[in-house]
C-alpha positions as CSV (number, residue, x, y, z in Angstrom):
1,X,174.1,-46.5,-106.3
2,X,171.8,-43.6,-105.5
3,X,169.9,-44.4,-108.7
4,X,169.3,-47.9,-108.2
5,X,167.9,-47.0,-104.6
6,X,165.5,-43.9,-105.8
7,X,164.4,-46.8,-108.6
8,X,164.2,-49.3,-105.8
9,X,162.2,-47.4,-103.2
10,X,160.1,-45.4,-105.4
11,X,158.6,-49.4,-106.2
12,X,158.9,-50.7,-102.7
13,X,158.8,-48.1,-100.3
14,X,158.6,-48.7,-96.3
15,X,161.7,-50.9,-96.2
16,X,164.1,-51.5,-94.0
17,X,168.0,-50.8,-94.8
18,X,168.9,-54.5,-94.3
19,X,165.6,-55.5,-96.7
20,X,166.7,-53.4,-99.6
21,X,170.7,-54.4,-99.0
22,X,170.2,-57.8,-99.3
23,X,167.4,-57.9,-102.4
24,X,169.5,-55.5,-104.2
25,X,172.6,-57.5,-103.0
26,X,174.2,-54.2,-101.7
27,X,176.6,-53.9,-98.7
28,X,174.2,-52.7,-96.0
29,X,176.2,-50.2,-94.6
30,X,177.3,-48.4,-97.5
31,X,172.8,-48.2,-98.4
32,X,172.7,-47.0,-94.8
33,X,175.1,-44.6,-95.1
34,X,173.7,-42.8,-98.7
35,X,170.2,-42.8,-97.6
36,X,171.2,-41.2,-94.2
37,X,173.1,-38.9,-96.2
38,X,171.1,-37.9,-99.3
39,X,168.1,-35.1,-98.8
40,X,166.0,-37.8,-101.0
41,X,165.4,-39.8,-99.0
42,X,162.9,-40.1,-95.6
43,X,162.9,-42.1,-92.9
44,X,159.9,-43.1,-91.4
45,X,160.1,-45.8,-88.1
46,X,163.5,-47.4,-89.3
47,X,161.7,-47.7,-93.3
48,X,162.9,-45.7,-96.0
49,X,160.8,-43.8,-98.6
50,X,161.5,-41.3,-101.3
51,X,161.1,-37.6,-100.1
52,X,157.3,-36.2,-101.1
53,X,156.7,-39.7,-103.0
54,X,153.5,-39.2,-101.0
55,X,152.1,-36.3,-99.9
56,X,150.5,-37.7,-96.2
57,X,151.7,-40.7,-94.0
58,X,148.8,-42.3,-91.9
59,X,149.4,-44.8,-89.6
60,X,147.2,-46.7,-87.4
61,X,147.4,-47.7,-83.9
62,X,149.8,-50.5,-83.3
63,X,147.8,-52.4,-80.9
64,X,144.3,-54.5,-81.4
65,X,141.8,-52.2,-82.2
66,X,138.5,-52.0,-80.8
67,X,136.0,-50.3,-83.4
68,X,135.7,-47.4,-80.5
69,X,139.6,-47.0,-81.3
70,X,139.5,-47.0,-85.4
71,X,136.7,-43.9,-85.1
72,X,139.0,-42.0,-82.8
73,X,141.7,-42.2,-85.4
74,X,139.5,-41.6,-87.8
75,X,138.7,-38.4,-85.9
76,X,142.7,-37.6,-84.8
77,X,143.5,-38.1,-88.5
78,X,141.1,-35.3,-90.0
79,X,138.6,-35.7,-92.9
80,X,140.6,-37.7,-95.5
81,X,138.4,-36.7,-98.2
82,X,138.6,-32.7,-97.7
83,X,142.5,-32.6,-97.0
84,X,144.9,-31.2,-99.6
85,X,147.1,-34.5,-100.0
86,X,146.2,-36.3,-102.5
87,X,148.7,-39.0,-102.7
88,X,148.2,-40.8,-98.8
89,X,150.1,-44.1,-97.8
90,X,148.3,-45.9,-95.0
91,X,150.7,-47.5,-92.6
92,X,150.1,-50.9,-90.6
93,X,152.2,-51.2,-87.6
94,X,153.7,-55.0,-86.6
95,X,151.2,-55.4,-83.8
96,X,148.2,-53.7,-85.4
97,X,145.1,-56.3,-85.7
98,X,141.0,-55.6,-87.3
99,X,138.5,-57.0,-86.1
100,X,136.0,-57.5,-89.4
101,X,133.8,-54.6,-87.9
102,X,136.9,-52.5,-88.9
103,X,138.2,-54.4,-91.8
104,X,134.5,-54.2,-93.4
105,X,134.5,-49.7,-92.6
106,X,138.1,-49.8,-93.5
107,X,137.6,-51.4,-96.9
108,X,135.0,-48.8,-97.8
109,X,137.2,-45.8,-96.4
110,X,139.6,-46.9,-98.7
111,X,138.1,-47.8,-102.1
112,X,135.5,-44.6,-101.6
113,X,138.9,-42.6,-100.9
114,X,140.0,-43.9,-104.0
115,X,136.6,-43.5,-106.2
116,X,136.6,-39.9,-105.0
117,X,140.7,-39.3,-106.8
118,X,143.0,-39.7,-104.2
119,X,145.9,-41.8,-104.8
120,X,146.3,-44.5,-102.2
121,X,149.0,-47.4,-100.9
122,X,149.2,-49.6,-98.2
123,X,152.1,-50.1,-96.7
124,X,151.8,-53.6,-95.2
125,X,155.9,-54.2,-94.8
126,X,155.8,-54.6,-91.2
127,X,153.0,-56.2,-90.7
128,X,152.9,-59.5,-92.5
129,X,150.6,-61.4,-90.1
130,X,147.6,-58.8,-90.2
131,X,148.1,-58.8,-93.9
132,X,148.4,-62.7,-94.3
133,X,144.9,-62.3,-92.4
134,X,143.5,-59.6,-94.8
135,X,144.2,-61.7,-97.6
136,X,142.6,-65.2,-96.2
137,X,139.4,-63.4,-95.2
138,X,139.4,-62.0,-98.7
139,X,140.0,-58.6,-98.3
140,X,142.3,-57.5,-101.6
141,X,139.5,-59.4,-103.9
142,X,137.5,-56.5,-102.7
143,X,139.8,-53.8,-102.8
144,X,140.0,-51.3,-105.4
145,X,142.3,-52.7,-108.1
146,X,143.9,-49.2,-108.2
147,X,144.9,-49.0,-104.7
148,X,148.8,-49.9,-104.6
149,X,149.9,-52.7,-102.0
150,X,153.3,-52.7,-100.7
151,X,155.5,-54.7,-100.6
152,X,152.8,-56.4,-103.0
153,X,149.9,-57.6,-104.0
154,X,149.3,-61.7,-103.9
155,X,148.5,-62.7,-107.3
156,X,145.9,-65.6,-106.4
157,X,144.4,-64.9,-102.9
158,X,144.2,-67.5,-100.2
159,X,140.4,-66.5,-99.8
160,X,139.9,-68.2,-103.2
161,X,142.4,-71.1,-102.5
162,X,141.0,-71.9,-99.4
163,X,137.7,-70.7,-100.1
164,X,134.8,-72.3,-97.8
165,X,137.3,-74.6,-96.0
166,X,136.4,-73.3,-92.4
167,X,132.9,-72.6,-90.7
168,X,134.7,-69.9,-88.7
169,X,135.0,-67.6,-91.7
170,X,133.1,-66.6,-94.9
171,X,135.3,-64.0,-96.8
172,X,134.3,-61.0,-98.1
173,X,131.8,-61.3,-101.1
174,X,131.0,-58.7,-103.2
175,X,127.3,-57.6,-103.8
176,X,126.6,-56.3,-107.1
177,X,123.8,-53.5,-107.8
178,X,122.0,-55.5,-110.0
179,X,119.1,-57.5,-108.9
180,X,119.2,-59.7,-111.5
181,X,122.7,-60.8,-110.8
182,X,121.5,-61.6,-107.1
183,X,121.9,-65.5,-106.5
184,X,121.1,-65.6,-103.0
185,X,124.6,-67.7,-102.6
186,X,126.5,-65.3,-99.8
187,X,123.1,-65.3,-97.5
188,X,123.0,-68.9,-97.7
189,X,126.9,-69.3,-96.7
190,X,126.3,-66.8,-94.2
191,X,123.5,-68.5,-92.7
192,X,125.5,-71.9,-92.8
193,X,128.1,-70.2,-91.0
194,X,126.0,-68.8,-88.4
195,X,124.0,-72.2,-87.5
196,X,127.6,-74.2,-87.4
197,X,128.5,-71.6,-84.8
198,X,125.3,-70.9,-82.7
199,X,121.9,-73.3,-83.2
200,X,120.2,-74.9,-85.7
201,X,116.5,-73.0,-84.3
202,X,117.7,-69.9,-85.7
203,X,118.8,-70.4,-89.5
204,X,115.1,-69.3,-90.7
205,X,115.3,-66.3,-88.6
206,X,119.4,-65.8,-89.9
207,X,118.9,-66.5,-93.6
208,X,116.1,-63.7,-93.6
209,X,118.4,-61.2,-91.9
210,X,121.1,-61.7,-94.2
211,X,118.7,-62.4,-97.4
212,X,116.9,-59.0,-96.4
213,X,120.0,-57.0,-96.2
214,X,122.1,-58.9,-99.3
215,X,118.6,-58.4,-101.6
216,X,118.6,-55.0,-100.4
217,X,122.3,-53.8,-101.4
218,X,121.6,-55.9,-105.1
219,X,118.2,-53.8,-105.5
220,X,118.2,-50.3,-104.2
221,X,122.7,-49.8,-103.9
222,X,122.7,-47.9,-107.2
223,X,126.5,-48.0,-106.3
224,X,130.0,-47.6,-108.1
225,X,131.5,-49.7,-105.5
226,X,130.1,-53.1,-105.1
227,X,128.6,-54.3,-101.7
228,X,130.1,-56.8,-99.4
229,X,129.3,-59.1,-97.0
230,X,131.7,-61.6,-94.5
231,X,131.4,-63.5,-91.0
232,X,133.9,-64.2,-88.4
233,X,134.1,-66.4,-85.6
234,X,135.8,-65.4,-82.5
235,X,136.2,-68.9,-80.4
236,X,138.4,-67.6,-78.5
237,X,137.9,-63.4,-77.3
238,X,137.3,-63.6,-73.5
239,X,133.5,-63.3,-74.5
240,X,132.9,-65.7,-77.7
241,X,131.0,-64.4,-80.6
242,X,130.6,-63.9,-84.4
243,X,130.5,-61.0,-86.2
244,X,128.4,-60.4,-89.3
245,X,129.5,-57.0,-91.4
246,X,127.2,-56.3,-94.2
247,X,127.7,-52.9,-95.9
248,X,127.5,-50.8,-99.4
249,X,127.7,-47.4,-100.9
250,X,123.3,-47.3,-101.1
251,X,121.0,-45.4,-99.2
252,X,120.7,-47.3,-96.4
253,X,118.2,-49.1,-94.4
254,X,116.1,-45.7,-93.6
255,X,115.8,-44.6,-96.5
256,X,114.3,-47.4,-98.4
257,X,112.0,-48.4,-95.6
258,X,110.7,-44.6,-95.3
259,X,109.3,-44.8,-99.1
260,X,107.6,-48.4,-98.9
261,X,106.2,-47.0,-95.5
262,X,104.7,-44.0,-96.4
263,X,101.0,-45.4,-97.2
264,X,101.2,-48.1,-94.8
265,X,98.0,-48.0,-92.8
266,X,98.2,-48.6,-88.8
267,X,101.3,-47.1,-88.0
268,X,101.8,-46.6,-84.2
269,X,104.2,-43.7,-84.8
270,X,104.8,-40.3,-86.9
271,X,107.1,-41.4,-89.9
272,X,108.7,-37.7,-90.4
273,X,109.0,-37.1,-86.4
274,X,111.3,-40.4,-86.0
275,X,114.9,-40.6,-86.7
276,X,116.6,-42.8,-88.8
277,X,117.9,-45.2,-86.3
278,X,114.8,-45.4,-84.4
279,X,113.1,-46.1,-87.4
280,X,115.7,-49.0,-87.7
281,X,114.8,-49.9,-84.2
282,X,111.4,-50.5,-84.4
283,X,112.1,-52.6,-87.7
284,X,113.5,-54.9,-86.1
285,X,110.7,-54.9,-83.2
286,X,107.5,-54.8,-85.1
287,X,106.6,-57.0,-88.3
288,X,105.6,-56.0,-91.9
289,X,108.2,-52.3,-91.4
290,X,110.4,-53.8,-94.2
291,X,111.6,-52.0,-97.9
292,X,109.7,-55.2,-99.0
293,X,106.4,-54.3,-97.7
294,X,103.4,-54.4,-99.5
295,X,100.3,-55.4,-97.5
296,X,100.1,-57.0,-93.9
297,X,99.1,-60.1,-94.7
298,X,101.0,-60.4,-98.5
299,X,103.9,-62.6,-96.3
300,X,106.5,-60.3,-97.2
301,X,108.5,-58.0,-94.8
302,X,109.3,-60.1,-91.9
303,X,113.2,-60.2,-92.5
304,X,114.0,-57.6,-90.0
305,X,111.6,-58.5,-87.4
306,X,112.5,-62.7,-87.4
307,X,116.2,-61.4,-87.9
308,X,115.2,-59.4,-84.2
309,X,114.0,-62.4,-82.5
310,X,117.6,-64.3,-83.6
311,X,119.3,-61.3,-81.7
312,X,116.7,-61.3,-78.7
313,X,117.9,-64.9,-78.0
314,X,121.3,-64.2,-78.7
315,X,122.0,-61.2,-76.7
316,X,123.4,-59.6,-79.5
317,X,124.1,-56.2,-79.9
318,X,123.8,-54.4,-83.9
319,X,126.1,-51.7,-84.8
320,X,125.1,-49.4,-87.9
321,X,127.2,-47.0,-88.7
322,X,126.4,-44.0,-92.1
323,X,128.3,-41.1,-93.3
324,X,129.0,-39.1,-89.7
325,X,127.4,-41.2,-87.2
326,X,126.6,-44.8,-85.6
327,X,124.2,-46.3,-83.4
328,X,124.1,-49.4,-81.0
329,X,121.0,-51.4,-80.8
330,X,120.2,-53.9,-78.1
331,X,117.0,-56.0,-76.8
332,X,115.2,-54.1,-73.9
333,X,111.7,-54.6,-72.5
334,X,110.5,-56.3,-75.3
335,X,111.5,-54.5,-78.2
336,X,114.9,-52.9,-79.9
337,X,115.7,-49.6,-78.6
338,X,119.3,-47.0,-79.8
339,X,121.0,-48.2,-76.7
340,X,123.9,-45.2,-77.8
341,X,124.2,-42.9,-80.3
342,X,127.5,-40.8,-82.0
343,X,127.3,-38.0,-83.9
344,X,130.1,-36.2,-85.6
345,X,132.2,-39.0,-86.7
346,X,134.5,-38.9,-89.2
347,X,133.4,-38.9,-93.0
348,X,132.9,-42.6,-94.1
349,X,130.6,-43.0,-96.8
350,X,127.9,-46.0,-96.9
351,X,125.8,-47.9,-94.5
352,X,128.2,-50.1,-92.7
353,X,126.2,-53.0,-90.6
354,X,127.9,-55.3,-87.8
355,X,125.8,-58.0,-85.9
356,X,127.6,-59.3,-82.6
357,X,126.0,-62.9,-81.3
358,X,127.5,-63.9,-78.6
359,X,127.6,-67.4,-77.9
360,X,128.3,-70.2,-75.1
């Protein structure tokens, strides 16, 4: 019997007694008995696992998480890129729940994890109803195929099945780094999204946000990893809004506006003396400051700065967080200003982008 459970486990790990009893039509006390017995095996919260299979258990919070709560594990965990292990199973908890802020950064924690040769599972066995929500919104399309998914990985997901069926949600699409395979297609479903949710008066000002950013991933990512981009409606959180996550492995906003800026006559402010989120900040505040930018009057440039007038009206609130740090921008006197700042974060590689809009 002892054989047939190593075989068992070593495929499914982070199952319950009474789970691998009854699939492997075993009397469950005589499993429960062996595995409590043998030095082979581990127990980990009531699931079973073959001793050193992996070489680090993480597990996240078991609770909603806010996206202040997924950096602060990030943090209580320790670099995941520097550590020794190289074999890491990531555990989900029953009553653990992602917001798509968090999906979008954990996504790219995990596929850059696994890019950089560390060997990754997730163990999703008990929590069926955050993966069933992972899958819908599309997140194992975009997962690294060589990422293992326990207890397994759907074979058709239900974000293609049930793909554009709900205004509420456009799944994760990927972004290519290659302009000339750039259709436009995900800012235009984003943009649908976002007027069926909000108004009508802003989808000029939301398809060149989310054109800007898309364009931007396809032309200047230069990435292993493809780019993504999703929405979410939240109806029903005590304060209604959506949530737009657009992020990639490229070099981020900053750095491709700094180079189309550099012989731009008339600026107000000392390129090399301004930091990389205030830079952001006053794209988004004054017109033509856009990697597009060629002349002030050649039309170009202005996805940023209409994109800013959207979130002026909105009261929304723009996250961006890069490799060891985030910012928060809001609306204030009459232009975007870093309403907080975080420095020292936990390695996460990319530009990760989140627009909140809160709405009646």
């Amino acid at each position: 019997m002892k054989t047939i459970l190593k075989d068992y486990i070593r495929t499914n790990p982070g199952l319950r007694a009474r789970v691998i009893s009854k699939d492997l039509n075993l009397v469950q006390a005589e499993v429960s008995k062996l595995l409590h017995d043998s030095s082979e095996f581990e127990q980990n919260d009531y699931s079973w696992y073959l001793i050193n299979q992996f070489d680090s258990f993480v597990e996240l919070p078991d609770k909603w998480l806010h996206y202040k709560d997924f950096e602060k594990f990030l943090v209580d965990t320790g670099c995941l890129f520097t550590c020794q292990e190289k074999s890491i199973c990531i555990v989900f908890p029953k009553k653990c729940q992602l917001m798509l802020i968090i999906v979008a950064r954990l996504l790219f924690l995990i596929n850059s994890l696994d890019l950089s040769g560390k060997e990754i599972t997730l163990d999703f066995s008990k929590s069926k109803k955050l993966e069933s929500y992972l899958d819908r919104a599309g997140f194992f399309d975009a997962l690294n195929k060589s990422v293992q998914v326990f207890p397994e990985r759907t074979g058709l997901s239900a974000a293609k099945i049930y793909k554009g069926n709900t205004d509420a949600l456009v799944e994760f699409a990927l972004i290519e780094a290659d302009l000339d395979l750039y259709d436009g297609a995900i800012a235009n479903a984003l943009t649908q999204s976002f007027v069926s949710n909000s108004s009508q008066e802003f989808s000029g000002a939301a398809y060149n946000l989310f054109s800007e950013l898309c364009q931007n991933i396809a032309e200047h990512s230069n990435s292993p990893i493809p780019g993504i981009a999703a929405f979410q409606c939240y109806s029903k959180a005590s304060k209604p809004h959506l949530q737009v996550v657009i992020s990639d492995l490229g070099d981020g906003i900053a750095n491709t506006l700094r180079p189309a800026l550099i012989n731009k006559p008339g600026l107000d402010f000392d390129l090399d003396a301004i930091s990389d989120f205030e830079l952001i900040a006053k794209a988004f505040t004054e017109i033509g400051l856009s990697q597009k930018n060629i002349g002030d009057t050649d039309g170009r440039g202005l996805g940023l700065f209409t994109s800013g007038l959207a979130m002026k009206k909105h009261n929304a609130m723009l996250f961006i967080r890069q490799e060891t740090s985030q910012c928060r921008l809001v609306y204030e006197n009459e232009k975007f200003i870093v309403k907080s700042e975080t420095l020292n974060l936990s390695k996460l590689p990319g530009t990760h982008i989140c627009f909140q809009f809160y709405i009646d």
